[in-house]
Structures are given as C-alpha cells and as structure tokens.
C-alpha positions as CSV (number, residue, x, y, z in Angstrom):
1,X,-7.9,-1.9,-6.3
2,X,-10.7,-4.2,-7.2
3,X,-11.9,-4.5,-10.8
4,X,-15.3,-5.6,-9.6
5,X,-18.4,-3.6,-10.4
6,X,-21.2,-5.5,-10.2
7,X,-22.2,-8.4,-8.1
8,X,-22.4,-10.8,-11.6
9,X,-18.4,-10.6,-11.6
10,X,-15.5,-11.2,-8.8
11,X,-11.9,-9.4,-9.8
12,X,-9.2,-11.9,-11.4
13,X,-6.5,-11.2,-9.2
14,X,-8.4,-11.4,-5.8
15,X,-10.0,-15.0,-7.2
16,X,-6.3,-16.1,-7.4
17,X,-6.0,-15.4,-3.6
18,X,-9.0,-17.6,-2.7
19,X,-8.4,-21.0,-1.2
20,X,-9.8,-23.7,-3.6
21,X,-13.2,-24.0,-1.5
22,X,-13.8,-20.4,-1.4
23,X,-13.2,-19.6,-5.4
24,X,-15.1,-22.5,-6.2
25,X,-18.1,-20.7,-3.8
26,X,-17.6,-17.2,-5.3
27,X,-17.8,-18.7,-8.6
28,X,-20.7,-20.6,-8.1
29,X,-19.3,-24.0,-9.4
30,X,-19.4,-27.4,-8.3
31,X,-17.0,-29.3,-10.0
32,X,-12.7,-29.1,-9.4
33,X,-12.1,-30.1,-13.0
34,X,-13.9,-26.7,-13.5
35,X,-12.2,-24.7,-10.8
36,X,-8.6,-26.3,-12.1
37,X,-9.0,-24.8,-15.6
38,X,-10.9,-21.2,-14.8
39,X,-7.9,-21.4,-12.2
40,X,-5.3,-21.4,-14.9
41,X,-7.3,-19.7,-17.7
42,X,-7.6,-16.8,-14.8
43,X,-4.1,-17.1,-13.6
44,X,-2.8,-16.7,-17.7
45,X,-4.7,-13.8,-18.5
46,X,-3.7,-11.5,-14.9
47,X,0.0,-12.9,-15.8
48,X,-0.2,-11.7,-19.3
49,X,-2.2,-8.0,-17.9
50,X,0.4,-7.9,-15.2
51,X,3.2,-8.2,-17.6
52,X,1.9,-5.8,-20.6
53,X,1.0,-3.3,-17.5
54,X,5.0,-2.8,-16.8
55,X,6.1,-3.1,-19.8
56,X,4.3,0.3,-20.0
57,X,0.8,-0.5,-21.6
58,X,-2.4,-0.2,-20.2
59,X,-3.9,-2.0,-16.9
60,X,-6.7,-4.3,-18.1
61,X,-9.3,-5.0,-16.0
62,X,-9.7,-8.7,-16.0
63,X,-13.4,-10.0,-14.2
64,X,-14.8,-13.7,-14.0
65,X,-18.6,-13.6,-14.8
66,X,-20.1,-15.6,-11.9
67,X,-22.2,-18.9,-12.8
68,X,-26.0,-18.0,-13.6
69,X,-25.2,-14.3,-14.2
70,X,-26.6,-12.8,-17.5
71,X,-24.2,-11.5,-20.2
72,X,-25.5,-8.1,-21.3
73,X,-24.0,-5.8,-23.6
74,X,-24.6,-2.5,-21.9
C-alpha cells in the first residue's frame, strides 16, 4: 500500500522502483548529482523502516516532498 496522501509527496518505496528518468520527473528535479543522493538518502531510510518493521516495531511511513511543494505543519 502507498504511503502517498497528497499530490506534494510520492511514497519512498514506489520512488525506488522508478527508472532514473522517471524519479528524477516525479520529483521534479533536474540534476543526477541530486537524484544520486535523494536515491540513497531514500533507499537508507525504507532499509532502515523495512528492517525495524520485522523486527516487530512499527511501519513508518516514509514520503519524499516533491520540488516546489509547501511544507506545512497541519
């Protein structure tokens, strides 16, 4: 199931499974250097939800805010 709420935010997990071109569009960035460390900043963070998740904690949602979206604290 998708963590994504809003159209500001795509789900962690499902960005992983994006070829470069297409994260890189859903994002809203330009530049690889970019894509390369969201990539692996993304890819840490699902790894470390994934793993706390069967050790028996809780499931995290983890959500990339999309370039140009506003951060609000709702």
């Amino acid at each position: 199931m998708s963590d994504e709420r809003t159209p500001d935010v795509i789900d962690g997990a499902r960005f992983l499974g994006l070829s470069q071109r297409e994260g890189m569009r859903e994002l809203g960035i330009t530049s690889e250097q970019a894509y390369t460390r969201a990539y692996r900043d993304v890819e840490a963070a699902v790894y470390a939800r994934d793993n706390r998740a069967a050790q028996g904690g809780v499931r995290a949602p983890i959500v990339i805010k999309r370039a140009g979206a506003k951060v609000t604290d709702a």
